[in-house]
Structure formats: C-alpha cells, structure tokens
C-alpha positions, 0 to 999 in steps of 0.5 A: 602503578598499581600493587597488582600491575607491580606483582605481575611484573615482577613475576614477569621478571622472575620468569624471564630471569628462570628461561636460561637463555642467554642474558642478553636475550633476556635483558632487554625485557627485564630493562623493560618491565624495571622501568615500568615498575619505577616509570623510569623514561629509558634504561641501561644495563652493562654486563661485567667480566670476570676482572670487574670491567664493563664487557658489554652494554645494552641500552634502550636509546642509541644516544648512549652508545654514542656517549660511550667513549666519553664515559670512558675517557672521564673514568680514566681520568677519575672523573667517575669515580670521584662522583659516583664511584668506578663501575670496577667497583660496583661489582666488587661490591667494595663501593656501592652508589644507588641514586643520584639524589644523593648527589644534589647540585653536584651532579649538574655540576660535573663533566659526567652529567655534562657530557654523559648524562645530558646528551641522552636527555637524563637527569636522575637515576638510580643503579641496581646492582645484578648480585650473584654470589659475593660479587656483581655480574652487571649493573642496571641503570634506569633514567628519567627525563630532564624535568621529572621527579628524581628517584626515591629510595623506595623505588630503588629498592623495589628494582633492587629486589630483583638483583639477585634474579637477573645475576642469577639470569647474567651468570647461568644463562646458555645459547640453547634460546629454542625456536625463533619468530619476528620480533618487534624491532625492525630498522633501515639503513641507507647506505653508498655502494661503497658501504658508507652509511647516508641515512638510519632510521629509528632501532637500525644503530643499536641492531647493527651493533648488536648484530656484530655484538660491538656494543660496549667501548664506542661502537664502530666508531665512524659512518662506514658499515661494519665488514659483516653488513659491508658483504651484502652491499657487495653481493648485491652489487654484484647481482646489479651487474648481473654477476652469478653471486648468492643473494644480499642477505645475511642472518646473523644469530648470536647472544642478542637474538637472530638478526636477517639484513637484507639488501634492495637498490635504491637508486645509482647511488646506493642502496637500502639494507632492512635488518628484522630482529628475531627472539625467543618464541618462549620470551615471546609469548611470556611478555605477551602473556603478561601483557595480556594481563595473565597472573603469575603462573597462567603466564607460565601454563600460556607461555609453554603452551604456545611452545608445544608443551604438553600438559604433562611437561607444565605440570612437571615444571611446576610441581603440581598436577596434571589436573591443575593444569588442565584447570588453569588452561581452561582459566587462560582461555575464558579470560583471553576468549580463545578456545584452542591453543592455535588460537592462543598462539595466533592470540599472543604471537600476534600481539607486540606488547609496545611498551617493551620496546623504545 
C-alpha cells in the first residue's frame, strides 16, 4: 500500500474512533481500514469487561463465531495460555503476545491452531491491543490466509499505533449513533414454520447474532431461531391463516446498528426472513468520504456535510474559520465533481465502499 493510501486511512481511523458512537457501531470499520493497511484477509476484535474477561466479539467471517466454543474449552483447559498467553492477560497488560511468527512450528502444532485457527482459513496473525488508561478494553486480531507471508514487526506496529484511539473509542463511546440509513449488509434466512433455520445466506449468521447481540460464548448454539426472530415467523403465520395480527416485521436497534427482519412465504413448508443492517449516516458518509479519496479533514468538512451541518458548526469542530470552510467544500465539490450538497449526499450515500464489508 502506498504512504499516501496509509495516511488517509489512518485519518480514516482517528475519525471513526472521535464519533462517540458506541464502539461496536464503530468496530467494524476500524477492523476494515487495519486490515487494509496491513493486507490482512479478515479480522477480529473481542471487546473485555470490567473483570478482563472476553464480554463480546466482532468477526468478519461467520466461521469464527463457530470456533468460539473450542476457543474457550482450550483457554479452560490452559491450552491458550501455554501458546500465546490468556486474553485475561492481554488486558491486564501483565502479558503481551503480538505475532504469531514468534511462535514458529509450534504454532501448526498446537490443538489452538487446530481447532481455532485452521477451521476459519488462517494462519498467521497479529494481536493489537486497544489501551486505554493502565489497562486493555479489547483486543484486535488481524488474519492472513493459509499460503501468504506471516506478518512483520513493522506491520504490527503500524495497527498498533492506532491502540489508543480505538481504546479511547471502546471506553467513551454512547448510544446517541444519530440518524440512520441502509447499510451494505443485508442477508436471508430460510426457515420451517416451526422456526428451524434450512438455509442461510452469506452476512445472515453473523446479523442474526448481532441482532440479538449474542456474539460471544458459542452463539445460539443449534439451528432453531433465537425467540426475537421466531415472533415474526408467528405473525406471519398467523397472517396466512388470515388472522387479525400485526405485520411479520421487526426492528430491532441496539449497540451494532439497527436491523429490520422481515417475513415472506415461501412455500407450505416455510418461509424466507430478509433482515437489512442499518448505520450511522455519519459512518456512513465518513467511510464514503475516504473512499472517495478525500484528505484527511475534507473527509470531515464532507461528512458533516452530508448530516446537515452548517459551515459555522464545521468550523467550530475544527477550530478553524468559517472561511477555511467554505474553501474547503469548494475543494470537496471540484474534486468529486458535484456542485450541491444533495449532490454530495446522493454522491457518498449512494457509494458502498466493498472493501469494508466481508
């Protein structure tokens, strides 16, 4: 990756980590952008509790939430902490582990890579810390690939340069996320009118655990909907029977975003249950920003923007002039060729960036 692709990302970063939205409306762009930087294959961040244990996790790939509860039989076990250290004491600071070069062959060796590692298609990784005060909040795991290069130190120390942000972002984040909009995650479920799950598509696992924000420990553990999806499966039955109900949907918002399931019959036998993911406008428009290839405070000055901020309001939340602003803006406009902020809206709004989303 180039210096200059690098220094906009990690603008990219610092911004996300300063919204003061909550940090798991925030954490999968940061996973994102690190793995980006790094040209990482997938990443992982698990959030840590006030006692140092795992309290939540965040993954861009479905398989590791499935490994879950072999990770945690093999730390009960001491089987983790003999190779790499307990996550307990990750956040304690008290041990660190950062890459998995330093393992060498014992890594291939181990039950962890066996049974945690391997299944979701990695091989090497490195673990970033998020610090905030004397102690770690969380702990962000990029992956590559069986196959490619193992990580350097350099690497590492290019993620963890942004610790201290995203600890600052996991421990002062709020619930006020603003006004929301579709995101690029959308997925499908088939299941039984008894509410057993027959088929899923690609996103639809990981929204429906995030949706019911049972992401850590093992899930939901079997192929039955979880209570809150199994209701709209109901309703809709009800509707087929021609009963006077409320429609099949439900909106559920929570700390990883907004999500809207929805119901549609699909045949005697079942149904199909569509859930969109909703974000941010402000994340939003901040990711489109930067992908749009906008320097570091035009991202900002496009972002606000967008939100229906004034140009008094930017220039306040970046302690410089009203005129700098209107400079700017005019910058932002002639370099995405719009000449209106509802242009720049429909410009960034409309534009998912894929390279955010697994």
């Amino acid at each position: 990756m180039s210096r200059t692709s690098s220094t906009k990302l990690g603008a990219h970063i610092r911004h996300v980590c300063a919204l003061k939205f909550h940090s798991a409306t925030i954490i999968p762009s940061v996973v994102a952008a690190t793995r980006e930087i790094v040209g990482a294959d997938f990443g992982h961040f698990m959030w840590s509790d006030e006692r140092f244990a795992i309290s939540s996790v965040y993954s861009e790939i479905d398989e590791a939430y499935k490994t879950l509860g072999a990770y945690e039989h093999l730390r009960r076990t001491g089987h983790v902490s003999q190779l790499i250290g307990d996550f307990s004491e990750w956040m304690s600071l008290s041990c660190g582990f950062t890459n998995s070069d330093h393992l060498g062959p014992a890594l291939e060796r181990s039950a962890f890579y066996g049974e945690v590692l391997s299944p979701t298609g990695g091989r090497h990784f490195i673990n970033v810390v998020a610090r905030h005060g004397a102690r770690g909040w969380g702990s962000l795991i990029l992956v590559r690939e069986k196959g490619r290069r193992p990580f350097t130190d350099a690497e590492y120390r290019l993620v963890d340069a942004f610790s201290r942000h995203i600890g600052n972002a996991v421990r002062h984040g709020s619930d006020s996320d603003g006004p929301f909009a579709d995101g690029a995650r959308s997925g499908i479920l088939v299941a039984d009118w008894n509410g057993r799950i027959r088929h899923q598509s690609r996103f639809a696992y990981r929204l429906m655990l995030e949706s019911i924000d049972r992401t850590c420990s093992t899930g939901i553990g079997d192929d039955n909907l979880p209570s809150e999806l199994a209701s709209v499966v109901r309703s809709l039955r009800a509707i087929e029977r021609g009963l006077a109900v409320g429609p099949a949907v439900k909106e559920i918002t929570n700390r990883w975003g907004r999500f809207t399931w929805s119901a549609y019959p699909l045949n005697d036998l079942g149904c199909v249950l569509h859930c969109q993911h909703q974000e941010p406008i402000l994340l939003q428009a901040l990711r489109a920003a930067r992908s749009a290839g906008l320097s570091d405070r035009k991202q900002i000055v496009a972002a606000r923007l967008v939100c229906g901020s004034s140009y008094h309001c930017i220039a306040c939340l970046l302690d410089v002039k009203e005129s700098t602003v209107v400079d700017c803006v005019r910058n932002v406009y002639w370099q995405l060729g719009v000449s209106s902020v509802s242009e720049l809206r429909q410009r960034l709004l409309n534009k998912v960036a894929a390279s955010e989303v697994r």
